[in-house]
Backbone as CSV, one residue per row, in Angstrom:
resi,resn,N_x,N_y,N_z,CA_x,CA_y,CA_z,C_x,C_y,C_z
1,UNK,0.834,-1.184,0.000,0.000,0.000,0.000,0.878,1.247,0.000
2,UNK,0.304,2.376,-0.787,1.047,3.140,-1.042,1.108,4.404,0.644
3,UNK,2.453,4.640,1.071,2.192,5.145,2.304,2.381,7.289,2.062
4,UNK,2.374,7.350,0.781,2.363,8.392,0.466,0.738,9.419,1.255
5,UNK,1.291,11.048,1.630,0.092,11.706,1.820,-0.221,12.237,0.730
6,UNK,-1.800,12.585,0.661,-3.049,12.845,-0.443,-3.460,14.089,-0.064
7,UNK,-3.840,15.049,-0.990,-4.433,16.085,-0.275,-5.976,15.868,-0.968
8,UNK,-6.846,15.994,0.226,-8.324,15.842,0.113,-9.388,16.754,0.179
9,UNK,-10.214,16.637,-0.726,-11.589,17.855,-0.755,-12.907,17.148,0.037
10,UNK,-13.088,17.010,1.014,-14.703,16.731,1.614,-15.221,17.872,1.201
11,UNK,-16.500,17.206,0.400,-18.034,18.639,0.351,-18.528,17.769,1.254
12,UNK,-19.170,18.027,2.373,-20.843,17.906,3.126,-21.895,18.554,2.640
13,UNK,-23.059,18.053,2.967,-24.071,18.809,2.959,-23.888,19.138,4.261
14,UNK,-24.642,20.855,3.872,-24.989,21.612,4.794,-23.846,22.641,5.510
15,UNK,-23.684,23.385,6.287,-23.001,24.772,6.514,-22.743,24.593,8.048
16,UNK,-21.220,24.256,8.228,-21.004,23.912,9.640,-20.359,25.762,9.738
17,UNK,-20.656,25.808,10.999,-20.173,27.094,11.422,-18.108,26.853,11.704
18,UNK,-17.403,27.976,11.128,-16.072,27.624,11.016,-15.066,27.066,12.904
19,UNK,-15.764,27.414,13.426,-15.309,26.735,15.400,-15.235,25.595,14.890
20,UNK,-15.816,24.341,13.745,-15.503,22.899,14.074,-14.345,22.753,13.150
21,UNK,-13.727,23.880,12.692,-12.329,23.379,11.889,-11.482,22.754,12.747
22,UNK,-11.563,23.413,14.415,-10.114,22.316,15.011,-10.427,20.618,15.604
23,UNK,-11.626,20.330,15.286,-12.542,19.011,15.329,-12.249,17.824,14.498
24,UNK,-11.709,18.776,12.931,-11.346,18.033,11.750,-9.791,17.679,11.766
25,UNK,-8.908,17.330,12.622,-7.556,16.928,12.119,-7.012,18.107,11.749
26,UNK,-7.076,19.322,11.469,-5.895,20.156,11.028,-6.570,20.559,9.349
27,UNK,-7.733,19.903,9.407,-8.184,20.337,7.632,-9.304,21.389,7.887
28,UNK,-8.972,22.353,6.729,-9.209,23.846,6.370,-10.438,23.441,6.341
29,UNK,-11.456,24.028,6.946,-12.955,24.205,6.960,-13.428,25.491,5.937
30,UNK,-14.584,25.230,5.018,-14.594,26.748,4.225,-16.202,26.347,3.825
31,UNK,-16.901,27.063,3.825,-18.250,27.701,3.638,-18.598,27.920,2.218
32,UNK,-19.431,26.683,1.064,-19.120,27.056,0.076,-20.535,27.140,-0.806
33,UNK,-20.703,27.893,-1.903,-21.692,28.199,-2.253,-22.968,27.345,-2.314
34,UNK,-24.751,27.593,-1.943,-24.844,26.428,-1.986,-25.308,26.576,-0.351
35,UNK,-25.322,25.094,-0.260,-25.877,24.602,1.529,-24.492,23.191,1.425
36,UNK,-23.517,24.216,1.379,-22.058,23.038,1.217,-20.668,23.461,2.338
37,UNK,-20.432,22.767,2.519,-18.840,22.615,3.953,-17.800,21.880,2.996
38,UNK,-16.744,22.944,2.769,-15.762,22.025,2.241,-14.737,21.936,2.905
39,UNK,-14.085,20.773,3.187,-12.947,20.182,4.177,-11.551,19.793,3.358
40,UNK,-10.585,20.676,3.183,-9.884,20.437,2.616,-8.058,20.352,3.416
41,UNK,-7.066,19.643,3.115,-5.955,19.616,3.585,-5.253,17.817,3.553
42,UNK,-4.448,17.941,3.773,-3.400,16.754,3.680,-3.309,15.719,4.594
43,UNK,-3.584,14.848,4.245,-3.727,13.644,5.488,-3.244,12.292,4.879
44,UNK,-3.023,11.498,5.828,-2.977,10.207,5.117,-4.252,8.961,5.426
45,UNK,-4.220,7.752,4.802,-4.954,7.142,5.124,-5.773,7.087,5.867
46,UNK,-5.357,6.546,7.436,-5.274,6.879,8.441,-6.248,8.108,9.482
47,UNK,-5.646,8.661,8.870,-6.444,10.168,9.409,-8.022,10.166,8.385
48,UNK,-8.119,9.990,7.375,-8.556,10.233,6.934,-9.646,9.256,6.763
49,UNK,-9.699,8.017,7.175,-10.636,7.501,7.918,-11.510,8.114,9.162
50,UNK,-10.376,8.879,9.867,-11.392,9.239,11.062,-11.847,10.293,10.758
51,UNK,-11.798,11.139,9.972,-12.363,12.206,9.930,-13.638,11.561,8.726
52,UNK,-13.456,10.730,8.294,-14.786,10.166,7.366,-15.949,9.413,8.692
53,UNK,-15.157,8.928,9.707,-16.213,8.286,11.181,-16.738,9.308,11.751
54,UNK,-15.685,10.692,11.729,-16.207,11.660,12.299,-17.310,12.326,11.865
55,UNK,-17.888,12.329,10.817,-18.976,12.877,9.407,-19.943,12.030,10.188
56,UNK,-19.336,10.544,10.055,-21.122,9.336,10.203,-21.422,9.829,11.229
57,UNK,-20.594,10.075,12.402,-20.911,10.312,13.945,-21.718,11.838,14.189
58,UNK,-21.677,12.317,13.444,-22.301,13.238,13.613,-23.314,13.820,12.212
59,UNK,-23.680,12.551,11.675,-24.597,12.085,11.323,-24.669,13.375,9.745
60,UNK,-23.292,13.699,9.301,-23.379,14.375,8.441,-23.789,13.654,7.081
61,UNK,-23.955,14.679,5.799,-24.173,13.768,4.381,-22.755,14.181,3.637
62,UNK,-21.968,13.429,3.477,-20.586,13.598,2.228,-20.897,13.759,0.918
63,UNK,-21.124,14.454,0.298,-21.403,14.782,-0.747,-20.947,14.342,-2.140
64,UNK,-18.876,14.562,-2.076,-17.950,14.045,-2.484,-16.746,13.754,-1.982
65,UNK,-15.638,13.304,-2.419,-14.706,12.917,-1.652,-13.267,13.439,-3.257
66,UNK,-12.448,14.417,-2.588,-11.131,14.334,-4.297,-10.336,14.016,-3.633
67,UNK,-9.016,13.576,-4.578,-7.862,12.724,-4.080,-7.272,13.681,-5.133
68,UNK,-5.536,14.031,-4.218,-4.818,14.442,-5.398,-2.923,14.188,-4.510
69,UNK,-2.558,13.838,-5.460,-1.453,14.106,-4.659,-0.657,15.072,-4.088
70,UNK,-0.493,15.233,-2.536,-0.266,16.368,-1.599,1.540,17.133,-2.477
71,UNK,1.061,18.666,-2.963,1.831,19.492,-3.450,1.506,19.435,-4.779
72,UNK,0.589,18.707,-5.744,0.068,19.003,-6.725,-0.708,19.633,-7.039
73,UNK,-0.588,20.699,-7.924,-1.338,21.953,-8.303,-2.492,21.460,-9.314
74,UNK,-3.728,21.338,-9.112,-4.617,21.289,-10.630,-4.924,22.338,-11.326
């Protein structure tokens, strides 16, 4: 398995107020057009499981999920 970090885009549904950015691991919380929460920053596997348990647990909807490799520009 590849042990490289990914940098990741969570959309949620719905508009978390920006206080639960330090909730998420260290990933950028941003308010996006829409009734959308986007969760973005660098994690690995790992982390990035729990912050996907952390969504079910609080019973959020994931909208989408991007993968890119961490320091790649699109």
């Amino acid at each position: 398995m590849d042990d490289e970090d990914y940098a990741y885009e969570l959309t949620i549904q719905g508009q978390l107020d920006p206080r639960w950015e330090t909730w998420f691991d260290g990933m950028k919380l941003s308010v996006a057009t829409g009734d959308f929460t986007i969760l973005t920053g660098v994690v690995d596997q790992v982390t990035l499981r729990g912050l996907l348990n952390k969504l079910w647990d609080l019973n959020l909807t994931l909208v989408s999920v991007k993968r890119r490799k961490a320091g790649v520009i699109e």
